[in-house]
N, C-alpha and C positions, 0 to 999 in steps of 0.2 A: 487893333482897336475893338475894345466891346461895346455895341450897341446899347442904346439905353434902352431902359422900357417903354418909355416916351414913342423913341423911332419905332421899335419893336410893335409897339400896339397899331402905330400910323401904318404900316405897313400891312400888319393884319387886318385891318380893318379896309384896305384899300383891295388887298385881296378879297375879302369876303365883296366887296361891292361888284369885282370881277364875276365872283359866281352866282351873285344877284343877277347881274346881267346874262352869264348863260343861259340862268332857268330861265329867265323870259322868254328869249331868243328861241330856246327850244322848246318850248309851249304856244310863242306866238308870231313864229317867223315872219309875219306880215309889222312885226313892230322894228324888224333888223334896223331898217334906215332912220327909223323914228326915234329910237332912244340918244337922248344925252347923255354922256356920261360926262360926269366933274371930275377932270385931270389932280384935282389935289386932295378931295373928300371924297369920302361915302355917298356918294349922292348920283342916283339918278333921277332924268325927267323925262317923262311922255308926253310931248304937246298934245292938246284935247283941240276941238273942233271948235269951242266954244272959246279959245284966246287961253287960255290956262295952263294949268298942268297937271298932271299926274307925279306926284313925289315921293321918293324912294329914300332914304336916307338912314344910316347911322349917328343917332346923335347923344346927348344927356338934355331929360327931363325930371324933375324933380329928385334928382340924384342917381337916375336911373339911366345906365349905358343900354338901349338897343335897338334892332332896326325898325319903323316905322313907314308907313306909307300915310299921304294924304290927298284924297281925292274932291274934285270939285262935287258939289249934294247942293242940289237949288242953290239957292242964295248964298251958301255958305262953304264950309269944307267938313268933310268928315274923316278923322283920323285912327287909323287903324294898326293896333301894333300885336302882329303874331307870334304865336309861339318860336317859329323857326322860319327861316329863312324862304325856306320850301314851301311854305304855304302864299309865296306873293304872285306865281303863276295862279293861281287860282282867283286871289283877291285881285288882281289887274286882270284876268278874262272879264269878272265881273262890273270891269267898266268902261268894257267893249263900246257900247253905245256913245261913250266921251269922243274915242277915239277917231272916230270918221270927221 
């Protein structure tokens, strides 16, 4: 049996969520027990202090495939999408203050 591209991509993309969640883990091992991870999608979440979340995800926006964070900002949410992967340890230290 050959996989399709369909499974091929779900796959990779499930992967890449795994290594999302390393770099966290290893930048912020105080988040180890705090992270969700979505057994079927791209997706993680960091509960905040404030009821919310911190969201990590793989998704398509306006025709556009890649990963995305969105963080609770006053009233509203503010959403952030980096060059690479590697840059979400940095962008989640940043909202260190959510996390307590």
């Amino acid at each position: 049996m050959i996989p399709t591209h369909e499974l091929s991509d779900g796959f990779e993309r499930l992967m890449e969520r795994d290594r999302v969640h390393q770099l966290l883990i290893a930048s912020h091992p105080d988040l180890g027990d705090r992270i969700e991870v979505d057994d079927a999608m791209p997706l993680l979440k960091i509960p905040t202090a404030l009821g919310g979340a911190i969201v990590l995800w793989k998704g398509e926006h306006k025709g556009v495939i890649r990963w995305r964070m969105a963080a609770p900002d006053g009233d509203g949410v503010k959403v952030f999408e980096p060059d690479s992967i590697e840059e979400f340890p940095q962008l989640v230290g940043g909202t260190r203050a959510l996390w307590k």
